[in-house]
Backbone as CSV, one residue per row, in Angstrom:
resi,resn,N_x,N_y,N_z,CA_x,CA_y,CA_z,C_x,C_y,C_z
1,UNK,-72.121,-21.157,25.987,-71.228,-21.953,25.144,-72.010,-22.509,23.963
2,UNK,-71.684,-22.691,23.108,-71.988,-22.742,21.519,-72.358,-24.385,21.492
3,UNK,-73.282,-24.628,21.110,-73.311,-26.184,20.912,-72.782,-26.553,19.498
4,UNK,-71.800,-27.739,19.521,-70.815,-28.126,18.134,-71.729,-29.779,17.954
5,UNK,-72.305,-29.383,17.029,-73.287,-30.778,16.793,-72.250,-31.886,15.899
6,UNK,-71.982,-33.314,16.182,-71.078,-33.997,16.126,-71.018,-34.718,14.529
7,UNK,-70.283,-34.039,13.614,-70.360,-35.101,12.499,-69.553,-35.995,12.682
8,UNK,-69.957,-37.512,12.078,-68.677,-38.686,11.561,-67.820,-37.941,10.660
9,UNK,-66.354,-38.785,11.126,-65.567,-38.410,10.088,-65.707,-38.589,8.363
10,UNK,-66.335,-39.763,8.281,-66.694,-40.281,7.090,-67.867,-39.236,6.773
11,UNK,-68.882,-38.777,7.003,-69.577,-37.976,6.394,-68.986,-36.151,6.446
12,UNK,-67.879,-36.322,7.232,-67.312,-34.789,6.536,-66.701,-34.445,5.770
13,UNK,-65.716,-35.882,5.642,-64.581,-36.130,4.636,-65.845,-36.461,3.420
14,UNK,-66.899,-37.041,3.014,-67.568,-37.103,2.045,-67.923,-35.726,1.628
15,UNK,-68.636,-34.751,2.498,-68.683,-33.361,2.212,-67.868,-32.317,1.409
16,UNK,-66.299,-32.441,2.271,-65.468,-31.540,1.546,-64.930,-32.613,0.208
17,UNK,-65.263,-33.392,-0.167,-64.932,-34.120,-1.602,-66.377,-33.830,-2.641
18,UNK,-67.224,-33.733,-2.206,-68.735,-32.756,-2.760,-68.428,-31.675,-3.556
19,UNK,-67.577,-30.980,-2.573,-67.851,-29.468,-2.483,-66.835,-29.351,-3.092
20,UNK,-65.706,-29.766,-3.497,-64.068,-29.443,-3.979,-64.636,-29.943,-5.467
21,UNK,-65.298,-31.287,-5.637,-65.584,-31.545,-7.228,-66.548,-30.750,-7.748
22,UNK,-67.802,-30.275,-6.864,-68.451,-29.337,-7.434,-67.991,-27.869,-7.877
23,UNK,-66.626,-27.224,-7.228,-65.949,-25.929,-7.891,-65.394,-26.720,-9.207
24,UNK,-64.646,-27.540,-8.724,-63.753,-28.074,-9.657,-64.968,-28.238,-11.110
25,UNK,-65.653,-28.801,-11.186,-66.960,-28.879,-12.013,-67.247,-27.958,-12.987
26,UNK,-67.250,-26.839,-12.261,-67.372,-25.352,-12.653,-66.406,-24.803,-13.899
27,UNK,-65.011,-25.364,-13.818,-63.909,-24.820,-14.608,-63.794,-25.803,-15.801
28,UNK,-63.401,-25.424,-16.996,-63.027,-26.367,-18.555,-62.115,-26.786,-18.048
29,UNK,-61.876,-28.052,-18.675,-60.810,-29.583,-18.574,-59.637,-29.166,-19.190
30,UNK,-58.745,-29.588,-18.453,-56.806,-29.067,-19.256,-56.802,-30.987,-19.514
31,UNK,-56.156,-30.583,-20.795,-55.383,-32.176,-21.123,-53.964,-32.125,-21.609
32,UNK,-53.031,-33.141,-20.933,-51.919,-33.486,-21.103,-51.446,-34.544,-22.148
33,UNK,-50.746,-34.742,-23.309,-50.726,-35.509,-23.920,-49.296,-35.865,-24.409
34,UNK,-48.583,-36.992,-24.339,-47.279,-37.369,-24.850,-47.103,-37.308,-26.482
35,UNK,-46.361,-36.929,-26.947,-45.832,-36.461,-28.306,-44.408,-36.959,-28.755
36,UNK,-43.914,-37.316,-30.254,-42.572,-37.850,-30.157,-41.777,-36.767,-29.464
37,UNK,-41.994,-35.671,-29.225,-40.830,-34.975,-29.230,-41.000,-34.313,-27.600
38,UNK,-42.089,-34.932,-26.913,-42.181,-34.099,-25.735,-43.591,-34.282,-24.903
39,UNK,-44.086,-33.389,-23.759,-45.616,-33.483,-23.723,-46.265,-32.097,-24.075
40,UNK,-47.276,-32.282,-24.400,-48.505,-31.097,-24.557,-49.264,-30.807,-23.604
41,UNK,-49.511,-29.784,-23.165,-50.818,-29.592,-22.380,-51.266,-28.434,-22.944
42,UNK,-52.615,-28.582,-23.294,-53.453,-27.870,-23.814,-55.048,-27.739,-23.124
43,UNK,-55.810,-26.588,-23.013,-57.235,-26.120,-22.605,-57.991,-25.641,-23.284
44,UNK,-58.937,-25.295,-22.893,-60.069,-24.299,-23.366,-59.729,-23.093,-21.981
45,UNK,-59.000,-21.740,-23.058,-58.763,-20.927,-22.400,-59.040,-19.386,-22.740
46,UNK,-59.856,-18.652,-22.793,-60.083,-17.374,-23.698,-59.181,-16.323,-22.652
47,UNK,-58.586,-16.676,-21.793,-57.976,-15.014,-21.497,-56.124,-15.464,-21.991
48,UNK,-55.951,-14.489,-21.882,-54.752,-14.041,-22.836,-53.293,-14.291,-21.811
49,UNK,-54.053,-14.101,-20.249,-52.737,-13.814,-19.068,-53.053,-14.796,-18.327
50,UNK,-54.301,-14.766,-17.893,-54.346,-15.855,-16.767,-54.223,-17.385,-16.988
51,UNK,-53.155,-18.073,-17.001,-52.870,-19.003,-17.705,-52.705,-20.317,-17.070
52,UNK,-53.331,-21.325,-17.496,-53.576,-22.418,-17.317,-52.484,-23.574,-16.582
53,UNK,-51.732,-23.261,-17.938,-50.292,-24.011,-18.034,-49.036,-23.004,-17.963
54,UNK,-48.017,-23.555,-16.970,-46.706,-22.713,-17.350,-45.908,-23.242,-16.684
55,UNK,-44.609,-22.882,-16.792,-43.390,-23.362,-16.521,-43.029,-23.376,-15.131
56,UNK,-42.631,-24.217,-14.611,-42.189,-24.382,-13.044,-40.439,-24.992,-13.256
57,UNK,-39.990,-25.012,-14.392,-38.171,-25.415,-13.493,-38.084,-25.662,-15.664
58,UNK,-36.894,-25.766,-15.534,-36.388,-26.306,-16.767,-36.626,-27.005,-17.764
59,UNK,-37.683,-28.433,-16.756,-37.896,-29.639,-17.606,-39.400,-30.138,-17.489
60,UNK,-39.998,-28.951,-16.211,-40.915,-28.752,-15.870,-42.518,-27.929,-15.902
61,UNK,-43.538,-28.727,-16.159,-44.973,-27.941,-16.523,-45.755,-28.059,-15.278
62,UNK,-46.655,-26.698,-14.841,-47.541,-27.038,-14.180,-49.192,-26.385,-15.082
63,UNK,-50.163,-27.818,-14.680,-51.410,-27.138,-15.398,-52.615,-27.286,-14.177
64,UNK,-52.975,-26.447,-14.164,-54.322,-26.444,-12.972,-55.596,-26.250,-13.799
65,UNK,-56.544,-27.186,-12.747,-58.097,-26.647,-13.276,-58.937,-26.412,-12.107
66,UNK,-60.151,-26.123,-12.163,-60.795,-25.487,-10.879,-60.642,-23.962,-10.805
67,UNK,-60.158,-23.844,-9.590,-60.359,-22.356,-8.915,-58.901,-21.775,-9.309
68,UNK,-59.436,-20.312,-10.126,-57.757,-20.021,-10.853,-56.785,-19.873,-9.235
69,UNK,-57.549,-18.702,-8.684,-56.430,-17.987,-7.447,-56.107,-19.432,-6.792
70,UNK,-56.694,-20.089,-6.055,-55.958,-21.470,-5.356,-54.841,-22.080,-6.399
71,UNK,-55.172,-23.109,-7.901,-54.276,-23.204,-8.200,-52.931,-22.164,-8.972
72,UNK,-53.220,-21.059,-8.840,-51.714,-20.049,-8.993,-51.184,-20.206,-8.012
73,UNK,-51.873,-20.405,-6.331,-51.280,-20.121,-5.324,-50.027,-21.472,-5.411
74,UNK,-50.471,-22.493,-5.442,-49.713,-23.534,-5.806,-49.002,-23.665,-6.672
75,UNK,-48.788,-23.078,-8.031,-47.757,-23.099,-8.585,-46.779,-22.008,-8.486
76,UNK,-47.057,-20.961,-7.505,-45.878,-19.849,-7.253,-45.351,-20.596,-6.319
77,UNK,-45.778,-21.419,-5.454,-45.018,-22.473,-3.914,-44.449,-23.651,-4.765
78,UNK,-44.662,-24.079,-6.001,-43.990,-24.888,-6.527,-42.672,-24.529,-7.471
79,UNK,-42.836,-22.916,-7.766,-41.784,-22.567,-8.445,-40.787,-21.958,-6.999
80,UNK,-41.390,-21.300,-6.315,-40.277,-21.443,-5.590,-39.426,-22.471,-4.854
81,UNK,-40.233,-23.823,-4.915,-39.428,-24.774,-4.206,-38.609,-25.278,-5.407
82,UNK,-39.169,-25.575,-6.145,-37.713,-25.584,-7.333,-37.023,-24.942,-7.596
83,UNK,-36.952,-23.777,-7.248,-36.016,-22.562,-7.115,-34.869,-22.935,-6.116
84,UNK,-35.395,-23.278,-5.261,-34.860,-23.454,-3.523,-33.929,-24.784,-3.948
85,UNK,-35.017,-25.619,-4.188,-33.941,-27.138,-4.465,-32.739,-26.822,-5.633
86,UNK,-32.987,-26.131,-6.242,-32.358,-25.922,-7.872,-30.550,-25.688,-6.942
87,UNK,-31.424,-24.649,-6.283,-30.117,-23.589,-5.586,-29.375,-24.555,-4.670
88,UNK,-29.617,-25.042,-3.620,-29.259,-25.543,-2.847,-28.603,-26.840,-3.239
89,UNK,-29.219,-27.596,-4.090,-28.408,-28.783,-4.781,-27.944,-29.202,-5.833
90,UNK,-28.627,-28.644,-6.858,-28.301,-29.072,-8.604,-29.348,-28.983,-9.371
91,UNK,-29.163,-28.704,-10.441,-30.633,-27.542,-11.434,-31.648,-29.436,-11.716
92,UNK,-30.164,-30.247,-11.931,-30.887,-31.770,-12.359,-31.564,-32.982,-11.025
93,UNK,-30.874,-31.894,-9.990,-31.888,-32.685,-8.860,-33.610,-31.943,-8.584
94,UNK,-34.040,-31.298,-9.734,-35.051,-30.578,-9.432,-35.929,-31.821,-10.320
95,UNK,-36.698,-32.532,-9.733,-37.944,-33.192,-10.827,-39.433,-33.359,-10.151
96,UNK,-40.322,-34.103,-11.174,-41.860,-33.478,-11.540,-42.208,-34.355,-10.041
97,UNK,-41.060,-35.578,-9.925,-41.639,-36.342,-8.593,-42.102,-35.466,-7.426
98,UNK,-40.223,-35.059,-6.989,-40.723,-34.142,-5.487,-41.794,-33.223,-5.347
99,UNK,-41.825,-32.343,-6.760,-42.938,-31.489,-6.677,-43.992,-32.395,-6.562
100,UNK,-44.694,-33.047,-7.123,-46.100,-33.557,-7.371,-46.263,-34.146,-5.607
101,UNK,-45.257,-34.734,-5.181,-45.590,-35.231,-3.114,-45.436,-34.716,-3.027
102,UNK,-45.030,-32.823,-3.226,-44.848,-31.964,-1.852,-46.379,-31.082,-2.103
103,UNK,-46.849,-31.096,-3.763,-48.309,-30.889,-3.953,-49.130,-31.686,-3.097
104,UNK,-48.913,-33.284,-2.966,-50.093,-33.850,-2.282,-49.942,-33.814,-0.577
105,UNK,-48.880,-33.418,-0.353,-48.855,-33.285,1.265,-49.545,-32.068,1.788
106,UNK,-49.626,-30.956,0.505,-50.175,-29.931,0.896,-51.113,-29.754,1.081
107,UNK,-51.938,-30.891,-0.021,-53.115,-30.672,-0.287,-54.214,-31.350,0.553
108,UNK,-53.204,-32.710,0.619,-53.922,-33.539,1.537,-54.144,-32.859,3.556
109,UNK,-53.116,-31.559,3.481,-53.020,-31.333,5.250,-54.340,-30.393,4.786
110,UNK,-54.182,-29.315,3.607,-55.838,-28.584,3.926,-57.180,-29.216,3.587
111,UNK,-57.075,-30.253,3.061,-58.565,-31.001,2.998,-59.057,-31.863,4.299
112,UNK,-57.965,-31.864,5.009,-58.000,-32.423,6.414,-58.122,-31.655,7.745
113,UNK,-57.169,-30.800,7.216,-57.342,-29.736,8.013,-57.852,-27.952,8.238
114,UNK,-58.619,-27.839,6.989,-58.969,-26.968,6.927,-60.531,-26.734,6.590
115,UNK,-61.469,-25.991,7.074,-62.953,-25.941,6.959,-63.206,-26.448,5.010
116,UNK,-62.728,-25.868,4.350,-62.806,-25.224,2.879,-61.836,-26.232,2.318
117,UNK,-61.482,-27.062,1.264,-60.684,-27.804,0.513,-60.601,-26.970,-0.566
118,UNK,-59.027,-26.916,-1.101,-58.984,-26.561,-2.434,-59.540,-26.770,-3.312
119,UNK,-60.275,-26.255,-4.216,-61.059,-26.448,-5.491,-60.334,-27.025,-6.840
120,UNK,-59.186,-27.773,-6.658,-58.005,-27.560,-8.114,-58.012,-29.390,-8.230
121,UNK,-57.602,-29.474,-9.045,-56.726,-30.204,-9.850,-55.712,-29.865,-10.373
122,UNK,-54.066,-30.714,-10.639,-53.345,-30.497,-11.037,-52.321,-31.413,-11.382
123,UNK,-51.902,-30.832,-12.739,-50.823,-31.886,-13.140,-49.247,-31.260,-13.678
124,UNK,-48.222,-32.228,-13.087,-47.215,-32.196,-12.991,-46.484,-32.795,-14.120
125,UNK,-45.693,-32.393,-14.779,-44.993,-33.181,-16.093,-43.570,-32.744,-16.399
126,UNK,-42.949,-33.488,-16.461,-41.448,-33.504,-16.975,-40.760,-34.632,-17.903
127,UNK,-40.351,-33.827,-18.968,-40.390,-34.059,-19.860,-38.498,-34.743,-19.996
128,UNK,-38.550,-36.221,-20.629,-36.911,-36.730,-20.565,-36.672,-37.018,-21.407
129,UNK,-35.107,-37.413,-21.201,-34.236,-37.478,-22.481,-34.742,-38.464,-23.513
130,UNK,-35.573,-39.671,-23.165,-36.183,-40.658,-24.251,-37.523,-40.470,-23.734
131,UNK,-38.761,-40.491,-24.669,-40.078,-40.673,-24.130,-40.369,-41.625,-22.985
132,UNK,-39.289,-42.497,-22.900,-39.962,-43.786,-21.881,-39.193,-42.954,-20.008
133,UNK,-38.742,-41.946,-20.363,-38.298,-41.021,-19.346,-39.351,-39.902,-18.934
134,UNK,-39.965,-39.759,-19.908,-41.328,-39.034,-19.372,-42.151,-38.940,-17.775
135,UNK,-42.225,-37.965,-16.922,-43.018,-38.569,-16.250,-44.627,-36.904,-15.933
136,UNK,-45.272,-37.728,-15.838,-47.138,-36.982,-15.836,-47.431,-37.693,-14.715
137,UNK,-48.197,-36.552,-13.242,-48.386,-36.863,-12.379,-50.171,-35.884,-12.297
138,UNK,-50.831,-36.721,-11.735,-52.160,-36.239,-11.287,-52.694,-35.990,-10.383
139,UNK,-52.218,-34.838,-9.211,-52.913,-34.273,-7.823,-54.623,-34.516,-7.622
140,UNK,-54.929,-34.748,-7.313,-56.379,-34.185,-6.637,-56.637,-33.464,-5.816
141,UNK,-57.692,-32.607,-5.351,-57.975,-31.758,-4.163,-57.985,-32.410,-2.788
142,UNK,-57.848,-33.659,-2.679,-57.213,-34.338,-1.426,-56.008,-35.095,-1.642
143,UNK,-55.236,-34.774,-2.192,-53.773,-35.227,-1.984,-53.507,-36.131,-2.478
144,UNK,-54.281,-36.858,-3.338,-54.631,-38.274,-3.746,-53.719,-37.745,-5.250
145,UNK,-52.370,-38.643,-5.431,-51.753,-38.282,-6.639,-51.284,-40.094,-7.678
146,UNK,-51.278,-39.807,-8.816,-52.085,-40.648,-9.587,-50.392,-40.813,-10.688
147,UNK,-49.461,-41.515,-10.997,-48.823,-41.544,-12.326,-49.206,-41.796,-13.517
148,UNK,-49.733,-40.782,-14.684,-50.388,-40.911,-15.541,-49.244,-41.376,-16.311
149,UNK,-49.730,-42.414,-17.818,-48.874,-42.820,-18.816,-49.869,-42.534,-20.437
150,UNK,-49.267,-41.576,-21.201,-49.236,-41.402,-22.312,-50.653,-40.110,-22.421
151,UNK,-51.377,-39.814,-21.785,-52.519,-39.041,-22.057,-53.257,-39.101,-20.436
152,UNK,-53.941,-37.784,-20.362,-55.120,-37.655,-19.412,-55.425,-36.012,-19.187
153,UNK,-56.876,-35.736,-18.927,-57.651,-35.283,-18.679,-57.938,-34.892,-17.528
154,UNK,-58.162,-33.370,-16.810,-58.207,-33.051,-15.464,-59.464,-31.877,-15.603
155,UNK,-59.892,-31.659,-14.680,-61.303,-30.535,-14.823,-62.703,-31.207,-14.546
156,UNK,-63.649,-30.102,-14.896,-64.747,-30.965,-14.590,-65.050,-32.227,-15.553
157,UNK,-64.899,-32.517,-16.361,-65.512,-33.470,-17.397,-64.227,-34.306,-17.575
158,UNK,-63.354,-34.860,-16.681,-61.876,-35.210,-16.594,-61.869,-36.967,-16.973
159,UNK,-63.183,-37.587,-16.957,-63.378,-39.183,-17.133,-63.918,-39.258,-18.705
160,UNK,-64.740,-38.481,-19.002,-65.381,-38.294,-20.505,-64.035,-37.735,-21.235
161,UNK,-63.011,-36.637,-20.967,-61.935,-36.087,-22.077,-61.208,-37.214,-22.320
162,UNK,-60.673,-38.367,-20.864,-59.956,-39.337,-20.995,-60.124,-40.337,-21.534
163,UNK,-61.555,-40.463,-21.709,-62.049,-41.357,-22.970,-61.866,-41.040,-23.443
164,UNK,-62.475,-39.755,-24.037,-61.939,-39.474,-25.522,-60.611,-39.395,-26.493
165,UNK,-59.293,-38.830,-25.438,-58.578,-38.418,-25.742,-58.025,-40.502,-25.639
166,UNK,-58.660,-41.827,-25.271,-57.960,-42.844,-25.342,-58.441,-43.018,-26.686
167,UNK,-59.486,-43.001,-27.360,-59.970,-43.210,-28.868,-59.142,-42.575,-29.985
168,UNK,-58.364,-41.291,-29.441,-57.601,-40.450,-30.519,-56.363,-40.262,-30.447
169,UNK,-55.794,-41.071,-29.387,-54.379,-40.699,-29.177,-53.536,-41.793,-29.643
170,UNK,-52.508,-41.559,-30.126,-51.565,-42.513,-31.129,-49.809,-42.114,-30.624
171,UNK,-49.412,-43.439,-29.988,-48.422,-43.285,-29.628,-47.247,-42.762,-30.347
172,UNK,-46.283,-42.107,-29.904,-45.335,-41.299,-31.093,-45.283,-40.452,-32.310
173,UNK,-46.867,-39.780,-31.881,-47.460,-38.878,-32.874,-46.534,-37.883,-32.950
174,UNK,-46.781,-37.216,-33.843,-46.012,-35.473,-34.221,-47.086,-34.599,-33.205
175,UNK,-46.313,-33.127,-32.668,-47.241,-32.123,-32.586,-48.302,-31.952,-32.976
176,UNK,-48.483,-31.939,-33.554,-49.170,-31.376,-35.150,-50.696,-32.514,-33.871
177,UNK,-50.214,-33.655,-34.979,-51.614,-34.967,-34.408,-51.645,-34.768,-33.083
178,UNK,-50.988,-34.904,-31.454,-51.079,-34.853,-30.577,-52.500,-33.734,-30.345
179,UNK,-52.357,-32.492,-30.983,-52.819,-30.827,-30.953,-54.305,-31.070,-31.359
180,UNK,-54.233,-31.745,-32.684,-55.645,-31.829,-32.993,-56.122,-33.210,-32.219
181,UNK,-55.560,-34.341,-31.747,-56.271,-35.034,-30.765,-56.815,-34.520,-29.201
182,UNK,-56.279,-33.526,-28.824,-56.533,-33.535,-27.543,-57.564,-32.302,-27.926
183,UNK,-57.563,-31.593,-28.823,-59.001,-30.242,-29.381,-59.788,-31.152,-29.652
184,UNK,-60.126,-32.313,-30.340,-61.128,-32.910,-31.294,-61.494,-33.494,-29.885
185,UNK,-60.792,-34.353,-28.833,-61.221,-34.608,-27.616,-62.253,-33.546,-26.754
186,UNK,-61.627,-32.336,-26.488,-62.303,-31.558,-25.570,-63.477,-31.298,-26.209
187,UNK,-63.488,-30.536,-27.683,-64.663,-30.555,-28.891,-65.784,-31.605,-28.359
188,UNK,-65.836,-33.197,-28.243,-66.577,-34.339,-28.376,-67.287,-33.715,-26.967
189,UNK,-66.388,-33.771,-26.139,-66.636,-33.821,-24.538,-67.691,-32.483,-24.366
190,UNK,-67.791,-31.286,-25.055,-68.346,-30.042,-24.521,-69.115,-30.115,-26.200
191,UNK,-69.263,-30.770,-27.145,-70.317,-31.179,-28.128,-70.419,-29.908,-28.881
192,UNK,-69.369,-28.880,-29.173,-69.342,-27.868,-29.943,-67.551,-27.782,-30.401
193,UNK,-67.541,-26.865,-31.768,-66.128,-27.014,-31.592,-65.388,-25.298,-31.512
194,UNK,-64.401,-26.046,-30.835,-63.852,-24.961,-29.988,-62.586,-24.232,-30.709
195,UNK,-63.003,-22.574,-30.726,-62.224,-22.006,-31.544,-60.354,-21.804,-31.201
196,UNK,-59.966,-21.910,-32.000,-58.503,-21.763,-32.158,-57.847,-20.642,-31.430
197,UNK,-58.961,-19.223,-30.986,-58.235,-18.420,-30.575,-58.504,-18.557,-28.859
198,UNK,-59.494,-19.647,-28.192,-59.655,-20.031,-27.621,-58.652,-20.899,-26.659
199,UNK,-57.987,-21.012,-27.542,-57.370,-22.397,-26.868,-56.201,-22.088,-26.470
200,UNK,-55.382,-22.483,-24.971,-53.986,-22.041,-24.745,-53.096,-23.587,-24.497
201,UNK,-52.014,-23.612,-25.764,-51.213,-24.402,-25.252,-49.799,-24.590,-25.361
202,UNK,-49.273,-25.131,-24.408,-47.547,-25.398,-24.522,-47.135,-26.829,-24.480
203,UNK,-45.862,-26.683,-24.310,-45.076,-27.925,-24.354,-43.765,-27.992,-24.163
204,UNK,-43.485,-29.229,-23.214,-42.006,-29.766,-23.217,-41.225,-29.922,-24.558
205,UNK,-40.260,-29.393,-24.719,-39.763,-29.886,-25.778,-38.159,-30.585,-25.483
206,UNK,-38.553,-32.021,-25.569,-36.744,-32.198,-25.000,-35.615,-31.637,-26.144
207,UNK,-36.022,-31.138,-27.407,-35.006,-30.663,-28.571,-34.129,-29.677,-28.246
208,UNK,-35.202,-28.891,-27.385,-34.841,-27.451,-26.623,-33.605,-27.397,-25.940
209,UNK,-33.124,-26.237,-25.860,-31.911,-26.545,-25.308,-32.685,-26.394,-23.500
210,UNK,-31.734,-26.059,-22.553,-31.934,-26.156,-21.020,-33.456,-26.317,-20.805
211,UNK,-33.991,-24.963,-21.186,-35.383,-24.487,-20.755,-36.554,-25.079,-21.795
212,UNK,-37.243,-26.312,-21.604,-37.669,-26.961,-22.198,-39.440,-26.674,-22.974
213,UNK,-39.624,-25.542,-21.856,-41.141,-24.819,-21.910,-41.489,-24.409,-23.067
214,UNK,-42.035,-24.277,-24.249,-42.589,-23.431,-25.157,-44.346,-23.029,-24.969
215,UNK,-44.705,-21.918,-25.187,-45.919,-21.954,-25.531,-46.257,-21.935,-26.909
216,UNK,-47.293,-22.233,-27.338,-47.848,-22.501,-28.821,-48.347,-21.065,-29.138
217,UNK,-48.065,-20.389,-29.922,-48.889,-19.386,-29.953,-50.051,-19.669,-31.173
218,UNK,-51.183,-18.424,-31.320,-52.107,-18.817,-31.929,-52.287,-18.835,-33.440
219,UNK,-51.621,-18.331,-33.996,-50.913,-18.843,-35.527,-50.708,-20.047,-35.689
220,UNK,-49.813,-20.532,-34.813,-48.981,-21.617,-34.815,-50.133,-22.548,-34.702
221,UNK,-51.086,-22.688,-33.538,-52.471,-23.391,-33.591,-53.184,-23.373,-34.409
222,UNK,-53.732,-22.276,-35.064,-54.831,-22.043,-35.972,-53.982,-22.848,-37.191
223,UNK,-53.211,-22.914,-37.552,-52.293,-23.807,-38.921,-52.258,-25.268,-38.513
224,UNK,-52.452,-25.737,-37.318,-52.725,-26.966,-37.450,-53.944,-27.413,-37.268
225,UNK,-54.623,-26.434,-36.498,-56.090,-27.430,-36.997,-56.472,-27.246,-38.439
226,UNK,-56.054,-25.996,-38.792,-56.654,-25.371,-40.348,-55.815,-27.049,-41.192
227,UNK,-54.541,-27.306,-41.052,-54.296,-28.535,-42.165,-55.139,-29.729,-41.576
228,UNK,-56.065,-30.015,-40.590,-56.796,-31.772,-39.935,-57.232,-31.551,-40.768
């Protein structure tokens, strides 16, 4: 018989929080930012498909950082449960709340219960009829979920972007300013600046009709940092 040498709970649960921030560490910072007309989330992203940020329901964004395959796995279980709820009850009983607790119940049973903790971060956003309807939610790799207000920062360097992005962010900004605050942020944070074709981002737009998702494409980016 195998001898199982006895850790405290407290020093295992310290372990898999080690080991989940150190992947997490590994991956560039996604930032979320409120705008008059909606929220932004924007990265440092050079591939073209594998994508950061994307649409989970109507009114709904999901953005992961860390380990790509874990957080995709979570946002295909989050689009289908908004799928499921959509169907079963009403497209407007689908919001960023239920998803973001049914993210931390998940997350919190495999960091507890599983050898390996997810490597991700993730944030939840839905976008409402007045900005003060807004709501931005912040998962952690233990289940630990956070209501963000007006701006924040997730990834490895997720306390340094959120500084930064508190020095540059201006309530009821246009697109336009939101876009180059949260680049000139990540820029400060990684001390080089980061090219335009680099970068992947979208946004809520409550103007939109139903489906509120847009992505930015890179024209559309490169013209606003080109006018800062």
């Amino acid at each position: 018989m195998a001898f199982q040498p006895y850790v405290p709970p407290e020093q295992l649960m310290k372990d898999r929080s080690e080991y989940a921030r150190k992947g997490i560490a590994r991956g560039k910072s996604v930032v979320a930012v409120e705008y008059a007309d909606g929220l932004l989330f924007l990265a440092e992203n050079p591939s073209a498909t594998l994508h950061k940020v994307s649409e989970i329901y109507d009114r709904i964004a999901f953005a992961g950082a860390g380990k790509y395959s874990e957080f995709e796995d979570l946002r295909i279980a989050g689009i289908r449960l908004a799928d499921l709820r959509g169907y079963s009850y009403g497209r407007e009983d689908v919001n960023a709340k239920t998803l973001a607790n049914a993210y931390s119940q998940a997350l919190s049973a495999i960091f507890t219960q599983q050898m390996k903790p997810y490597e991700v971060e993730i944030l939840v956003g839905q976008v409402g009829e007045t900005p003060g309807e807004n709501e931005l939610y912040h998962v952690l790799f233990d289940g630990s979920v956070t209501d963000e207000q007006g701006y924040v920062g997730i990834g490895g360097r997720a306390e340094d972007v959120t500084d930064k992005l508190q020095a540059h962010y201006e309530e009821g900004a246009d697109l336009a300013a939101a876009v180059r605050a949260a680049v000139q942020a990540l820029s400060e944070v990684e001390e080089r600046t980061i090219d335009a074709g680099s970068i992947e981002a979208a946004v809520l737009d409550r103007d939109r009709p139903r489906r509120k998702f847009r992505r930015l494409e890179d024209t559309e980016i490169s013209g606003i940092l080109g006018g800062s």
